[in-house]
C-alpha positions, 0 to 999 in steps of 0.5 A: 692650610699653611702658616702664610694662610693662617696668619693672615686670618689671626686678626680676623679670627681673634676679633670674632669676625671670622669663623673658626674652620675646622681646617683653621683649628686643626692648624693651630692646634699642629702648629705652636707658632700660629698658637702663639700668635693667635694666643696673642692676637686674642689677649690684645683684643681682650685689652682693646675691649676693657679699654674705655672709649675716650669721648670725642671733642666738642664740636668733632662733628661741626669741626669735621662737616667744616672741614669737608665741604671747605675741600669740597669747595675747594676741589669745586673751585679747582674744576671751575678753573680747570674747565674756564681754561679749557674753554679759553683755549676752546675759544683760542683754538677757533679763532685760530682756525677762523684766522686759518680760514681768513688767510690774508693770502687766501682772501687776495686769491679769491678777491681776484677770483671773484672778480674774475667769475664776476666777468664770467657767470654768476652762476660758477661763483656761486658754485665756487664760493659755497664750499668756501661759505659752509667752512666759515658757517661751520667754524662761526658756528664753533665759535659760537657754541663754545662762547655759549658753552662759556656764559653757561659755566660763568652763569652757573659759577655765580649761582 
């Protein structure tokens, strides 16, 4: 056992919560400083332990449950606000895609497409359009599960 080792269970070993090794007590014994150092770590435990306990404040107990769930609420607080923004930009960001989707440019183009299929055959718009139709099914449906998402949290804040 070395010094470095020894050192580090002085504390431990003077407080009682640490049994004394045959290892450990031949180093001490060979090693004037560790000696010292556990000579002393002894005498302060024994100080510490004729010390009287001081009695705690009045009301420690209600001042410190007071304490803990005002931080709690707080941190409770902090999440609710962390996850509205979230949502907010949730909600921002479908709309942004919704108005990706609705592209004023786009929706001349399929306009004019439309009416021209019309021309043709009922049938080839239908089959045009569906890939187009499941896009915005799809990103309304987005949409309204994140405004679901939104009134869940808001009607869980004012329970």
């Amino acid at each position: 056992m070395t010094c470095d080792e020894t050192r580090l269970l002085v504390e431990a070993i003077a407080a009682g919560d640490l049994e004394v090794t045959g290892e450990i007590r031949a180093h001490v014994e060979s090693c004037p400083g560790c000696a010292a150092q556990l000579a002393s770590a002894q005498r302060i435990e024994l100080l510490l332990k004729t010390r009287l306990v001081p009695a705690p404040p009045e009301n420690f107990t209600t001042t410190i449950v007071s304490r803990i769930r005002t931080e709690r609420w707080q941190h409770e607080q902090q999440v609710d606000r962390i996850f509205n923004v979230a949502i907010v930009l949730a909600v921002l960001l479908v709309l942004g895609g919704v108005g990706a989707l609705t592209n004023v440019d786009a929706v001349v183009a399929l306009a004019g497409r439309v009416g021209g299929l019309l021309a043709q055959t009922s049938g080839r718009m239908a089959a045009q359009a569906a890939p187009t139709m499941v896009s915005y099914v799809a990103a309304i449906g987005l949409l309204m599960s994140t405004l679901v998402m939104w009134w869940w949290a808001e009607r869980r804040l004012s329970l």
